[in-house]
C-alpha positions as CSV (number, residue, x, y, z in Angstrom):
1,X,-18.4,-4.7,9.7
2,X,-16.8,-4.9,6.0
3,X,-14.0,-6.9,4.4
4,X,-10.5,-4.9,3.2
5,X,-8.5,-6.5,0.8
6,X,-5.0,-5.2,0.4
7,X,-3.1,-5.5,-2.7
8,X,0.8,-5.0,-2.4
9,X,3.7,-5.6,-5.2
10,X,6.2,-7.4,-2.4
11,X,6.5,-8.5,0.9
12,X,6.8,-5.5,3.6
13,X,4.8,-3.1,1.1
14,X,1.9,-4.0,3.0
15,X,3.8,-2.7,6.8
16,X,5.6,0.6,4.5
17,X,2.2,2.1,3.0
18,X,-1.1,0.4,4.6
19,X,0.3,-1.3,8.3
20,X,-1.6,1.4,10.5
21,X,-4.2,1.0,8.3
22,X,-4.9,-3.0,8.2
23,X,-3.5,-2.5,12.5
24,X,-7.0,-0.1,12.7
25,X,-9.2,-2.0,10.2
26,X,-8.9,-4.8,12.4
27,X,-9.0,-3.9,15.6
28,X,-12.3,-2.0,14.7
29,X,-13.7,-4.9,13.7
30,X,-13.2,-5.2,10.3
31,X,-11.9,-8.9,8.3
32,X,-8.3,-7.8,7.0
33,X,-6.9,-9.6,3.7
34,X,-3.6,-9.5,2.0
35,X,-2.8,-9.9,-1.5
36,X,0.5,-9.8,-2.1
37,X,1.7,-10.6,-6.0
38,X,5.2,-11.7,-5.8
39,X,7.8,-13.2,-3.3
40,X,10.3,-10.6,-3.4
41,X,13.0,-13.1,-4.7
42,X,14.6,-10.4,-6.2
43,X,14.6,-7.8,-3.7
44,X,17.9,-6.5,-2.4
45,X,19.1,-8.8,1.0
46,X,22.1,-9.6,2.4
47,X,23.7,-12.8,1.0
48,X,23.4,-14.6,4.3
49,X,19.6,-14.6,3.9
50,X,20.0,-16.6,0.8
51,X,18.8,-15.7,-3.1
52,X,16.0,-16.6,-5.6
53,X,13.9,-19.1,-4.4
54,X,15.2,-19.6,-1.1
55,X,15.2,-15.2,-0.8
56,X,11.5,-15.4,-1.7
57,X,10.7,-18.6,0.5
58,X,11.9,-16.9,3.5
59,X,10.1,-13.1,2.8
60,X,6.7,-14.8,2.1
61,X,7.4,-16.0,5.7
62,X,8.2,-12.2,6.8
63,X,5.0,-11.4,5.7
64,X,3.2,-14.1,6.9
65,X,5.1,-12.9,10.6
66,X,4.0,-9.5,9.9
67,X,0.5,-9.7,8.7
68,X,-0.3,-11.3,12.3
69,X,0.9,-9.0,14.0
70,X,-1.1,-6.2,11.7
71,X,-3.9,-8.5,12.8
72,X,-4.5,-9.7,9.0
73,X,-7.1,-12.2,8.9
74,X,-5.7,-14.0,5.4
75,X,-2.7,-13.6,3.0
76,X,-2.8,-14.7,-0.1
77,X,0.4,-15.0,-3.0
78,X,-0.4,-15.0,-6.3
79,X,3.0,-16.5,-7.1
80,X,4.3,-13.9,-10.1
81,X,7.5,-13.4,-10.8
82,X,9.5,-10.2,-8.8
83,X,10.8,-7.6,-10.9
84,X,8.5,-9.2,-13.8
85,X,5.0,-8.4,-12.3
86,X,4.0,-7.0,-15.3
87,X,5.2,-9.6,-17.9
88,X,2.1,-11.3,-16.9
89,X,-0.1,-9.0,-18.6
90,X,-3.1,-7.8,-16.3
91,X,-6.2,-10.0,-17.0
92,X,-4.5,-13.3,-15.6
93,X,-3.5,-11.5,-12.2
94,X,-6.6,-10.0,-12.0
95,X,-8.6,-12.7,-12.6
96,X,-6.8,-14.0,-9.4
97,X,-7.5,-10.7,-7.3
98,X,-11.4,-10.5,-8.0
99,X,-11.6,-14.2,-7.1
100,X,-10.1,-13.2,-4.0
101,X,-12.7,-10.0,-3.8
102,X,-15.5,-12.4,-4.4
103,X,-14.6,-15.4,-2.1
104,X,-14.5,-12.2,0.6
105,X,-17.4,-10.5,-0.5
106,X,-15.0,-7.2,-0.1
107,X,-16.3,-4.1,0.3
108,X,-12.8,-2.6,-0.2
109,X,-10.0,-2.3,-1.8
110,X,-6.6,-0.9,-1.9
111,X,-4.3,-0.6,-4.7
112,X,-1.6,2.0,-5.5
113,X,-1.7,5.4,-7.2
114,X,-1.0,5.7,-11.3
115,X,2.5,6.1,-10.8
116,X,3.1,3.0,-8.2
117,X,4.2,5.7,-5.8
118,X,7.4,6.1,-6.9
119,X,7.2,4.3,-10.1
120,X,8.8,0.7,-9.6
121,X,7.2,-1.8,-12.4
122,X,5.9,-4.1,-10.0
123,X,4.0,-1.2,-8.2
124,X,2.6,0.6,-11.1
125,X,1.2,-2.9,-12.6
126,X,-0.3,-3.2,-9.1
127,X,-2.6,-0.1,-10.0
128,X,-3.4,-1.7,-13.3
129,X,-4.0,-5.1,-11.7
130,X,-6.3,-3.6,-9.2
131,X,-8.5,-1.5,-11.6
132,X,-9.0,-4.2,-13.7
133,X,-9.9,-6.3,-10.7
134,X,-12.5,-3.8,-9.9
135,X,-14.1,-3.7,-12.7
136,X,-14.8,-7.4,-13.1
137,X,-16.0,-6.8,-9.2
138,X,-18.4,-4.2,-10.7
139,X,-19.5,-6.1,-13.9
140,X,-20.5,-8.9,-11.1
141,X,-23.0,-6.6,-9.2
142,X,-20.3,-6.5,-6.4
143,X,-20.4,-3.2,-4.1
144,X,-16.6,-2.3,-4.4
145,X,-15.0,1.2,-3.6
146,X,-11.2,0.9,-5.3
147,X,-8.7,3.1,-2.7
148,X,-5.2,3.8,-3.8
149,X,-2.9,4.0,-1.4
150,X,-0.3,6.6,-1.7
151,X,1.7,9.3,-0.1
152,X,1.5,13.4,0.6
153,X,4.0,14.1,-1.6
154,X,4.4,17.4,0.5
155,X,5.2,15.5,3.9
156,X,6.9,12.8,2.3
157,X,10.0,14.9,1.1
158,X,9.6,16.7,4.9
159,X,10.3,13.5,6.4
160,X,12.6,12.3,3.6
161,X,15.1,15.5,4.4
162,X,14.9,14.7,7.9
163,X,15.8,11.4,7.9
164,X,18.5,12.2,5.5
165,X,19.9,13.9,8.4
166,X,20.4,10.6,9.9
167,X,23.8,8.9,10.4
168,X,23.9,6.0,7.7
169,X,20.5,6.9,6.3
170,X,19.5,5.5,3.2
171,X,20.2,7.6,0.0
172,X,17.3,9.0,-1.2
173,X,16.3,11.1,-4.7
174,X,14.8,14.0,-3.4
175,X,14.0,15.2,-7.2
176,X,12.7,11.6,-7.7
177,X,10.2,12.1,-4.8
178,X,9.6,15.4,-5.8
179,X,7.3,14.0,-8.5
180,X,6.7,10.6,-6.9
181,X,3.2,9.7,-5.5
182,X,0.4,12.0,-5.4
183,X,-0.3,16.1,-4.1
184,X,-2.3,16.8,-1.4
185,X,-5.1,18.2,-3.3
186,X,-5.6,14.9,-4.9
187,X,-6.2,12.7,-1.9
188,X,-9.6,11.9,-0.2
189,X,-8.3,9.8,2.8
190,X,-5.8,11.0,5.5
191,X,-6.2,7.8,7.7
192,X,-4.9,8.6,11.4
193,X,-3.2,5.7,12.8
194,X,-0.7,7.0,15.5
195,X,-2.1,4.5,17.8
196,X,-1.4,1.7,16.0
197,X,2.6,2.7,15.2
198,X,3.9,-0.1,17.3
199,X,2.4,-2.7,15.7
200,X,3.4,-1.1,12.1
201,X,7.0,-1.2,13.4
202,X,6.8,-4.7,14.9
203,X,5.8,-5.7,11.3
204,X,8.4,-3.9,9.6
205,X,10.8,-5.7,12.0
206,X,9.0,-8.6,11.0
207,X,11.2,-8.5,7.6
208,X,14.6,-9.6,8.3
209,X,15.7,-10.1,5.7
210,X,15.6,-6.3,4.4
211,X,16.9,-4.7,7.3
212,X,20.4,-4.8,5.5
213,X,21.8,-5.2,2.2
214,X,23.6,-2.4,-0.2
215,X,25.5,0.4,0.9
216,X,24.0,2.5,4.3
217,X,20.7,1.1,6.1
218,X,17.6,0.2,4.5
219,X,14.2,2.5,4.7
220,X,12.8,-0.2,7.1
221,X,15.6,-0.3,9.6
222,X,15.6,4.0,9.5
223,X,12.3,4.0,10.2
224,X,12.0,1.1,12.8
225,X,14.6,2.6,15.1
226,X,12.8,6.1,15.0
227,X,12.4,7.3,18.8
228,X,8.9,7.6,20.0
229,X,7.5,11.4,19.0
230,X,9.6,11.3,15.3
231,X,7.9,7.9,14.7
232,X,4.1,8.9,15.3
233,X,5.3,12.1,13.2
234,X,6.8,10.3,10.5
235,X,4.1,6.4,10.3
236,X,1.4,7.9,12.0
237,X,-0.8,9.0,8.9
238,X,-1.7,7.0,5.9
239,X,-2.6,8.4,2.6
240,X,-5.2,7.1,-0.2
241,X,-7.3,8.5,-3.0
242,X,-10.8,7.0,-3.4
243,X,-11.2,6.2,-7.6
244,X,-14.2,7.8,-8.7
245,X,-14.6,10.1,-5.6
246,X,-14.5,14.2,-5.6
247,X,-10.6,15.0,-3.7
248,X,-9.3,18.6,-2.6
249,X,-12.1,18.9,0.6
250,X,-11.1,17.8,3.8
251,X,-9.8,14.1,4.1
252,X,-11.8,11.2,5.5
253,X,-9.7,9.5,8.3
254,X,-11.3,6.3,7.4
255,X,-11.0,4.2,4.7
256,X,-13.8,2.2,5.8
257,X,-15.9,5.7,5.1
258,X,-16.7,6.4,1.7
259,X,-15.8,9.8,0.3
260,X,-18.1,12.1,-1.8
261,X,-19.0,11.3,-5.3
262,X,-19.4,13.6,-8.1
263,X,-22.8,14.9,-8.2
264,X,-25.7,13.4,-10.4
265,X,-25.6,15.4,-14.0
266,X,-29.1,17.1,-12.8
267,X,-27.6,18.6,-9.7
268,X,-24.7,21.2,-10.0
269,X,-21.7,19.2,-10.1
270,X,-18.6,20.2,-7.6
271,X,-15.1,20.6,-9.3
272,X,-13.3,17.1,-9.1
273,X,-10.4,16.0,-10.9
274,X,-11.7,13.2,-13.6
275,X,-11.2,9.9,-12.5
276,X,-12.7,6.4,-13.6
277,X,-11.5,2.6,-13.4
278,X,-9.9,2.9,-16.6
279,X,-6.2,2.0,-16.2
């Protein structure tokens, strides 16, 4: 059995892009951990559910809510500032992060794709935050394999024209996601985790306090209220791609598995796209 640490930007991150996957990790076995880096004081809400410190008081207990019933073993906040993630520069936060990794002896690690899936500051200084904590993992002898989670960009605007379909849907940028996240060819892990949709949708119900708020529904109420067959279709695969690993051949369902990596420069190499722990 291995250690997973999960890094997210805010509070119900963790249930949108890695919930099946923490639901599997631990109910195979695994330890689960959750990093989180901010509160989510700044995150859109309903004014009944309060603003600033008492918004980012009461989401840090969402995810405390949701992360048991994912079956998360720890979460830990690092306390930055929502909406100013980056402002903090990366060696400070992930000085934090590979403490964590360390205290966990983690064999894993999940951050989020170059672009922070669909390019919100907090996210993409996740990525940076996460490579750089992986290196310091790696300069300390620490066995570490760096995943970042993402999304098929090819399904994702599939399921994002369907649920446009849907009466009060959220808006959604379909030329936004059209670039947003990563192509098919560049992901090494396709995790399959349509048993475990039920408990991804009890944790996003687990966030009350972003079920409403702005004009229409919110993309955790859509996709909570999804019937049965439409919400295996639409939660029941997660997406990653291994750093450092060869992508475009089948997908590993596991993120616990390690993917292929490039050959050794006296064998004949496969075709990868270039990829390191650089930022």
């Amino acid at each position: 059995m291995a250690t997973l640490v999960s890094f997210h930007a805010h509070p119900d991150d963790e249930s949108l892009l890695t919930g099946g996957t923490l639901a599997r990790a631990a109910a195979e076995g695994h330890r689960t951990v959750l990093v989180t880096a901010t509160d989510g004081a700044a995150g859109l809400a309903d004014p009944s559910w309060g603003s600033g410190a008492e918004l980012g008081r009461r989401r840090l207990a969402e995810l405390e809510e949701a992360a048991a019933r994912l079956g998360v073993a720890r979460v830990v906040p690092l306390g930055h500032v929502d909406g100013g993630f980056a402002a903090a520069g990366v060696d400070g936060p992930a000085a934090q992060l590979h403490a964590v990794l360390a205290e966990e002896s983690a064999g894993v690690l999940t951050g989020y794709d170059p672009s922070g899936g669909y390019g919100h500051p907090d996210h993409v200084h996740v990525h940076r935050v996460a490579r750089a904590a992986a290196r310091l993992a790696a300069a300390d002898g620490q066995r570490l394999r760096l995943l970042e989670a993402s999304v098929d960009r090819a399904l994702l605007l599939r399921a994002a024209r369907l649920l446009h379909r849907l009466p009060g849907a959220p808006e959604m940028d379909l030329e936004r996601l059209a670039v947003s996240y990563l192509a098919r060819e560049e992901l090494t892990h396709r995790v399959d985790v349509r048993a475990f949709v039920p408990a991804k949708i009890e944790a996003l119900a687990a966030h009350g306090s972003q079920q409403t708020g702005g004009r229409g529904l919110r993309t955790v109420t859509v996709l909570r209220r999804l019937p049965g067959p439409l919400a295996r279709a639409v939660l029941g695969r997660e997406w990653f791609r291994e750093v450092g690993a060869v992508a475009g051949g089948r997908p590993l369902d596991d993120v616990m598995a390690a993917a292929a990596r490039p050959e050794r420069p006296d064998r004949p190499a496969r075709p990868e796209r270039p990829d390191t722990l650089a930022p």
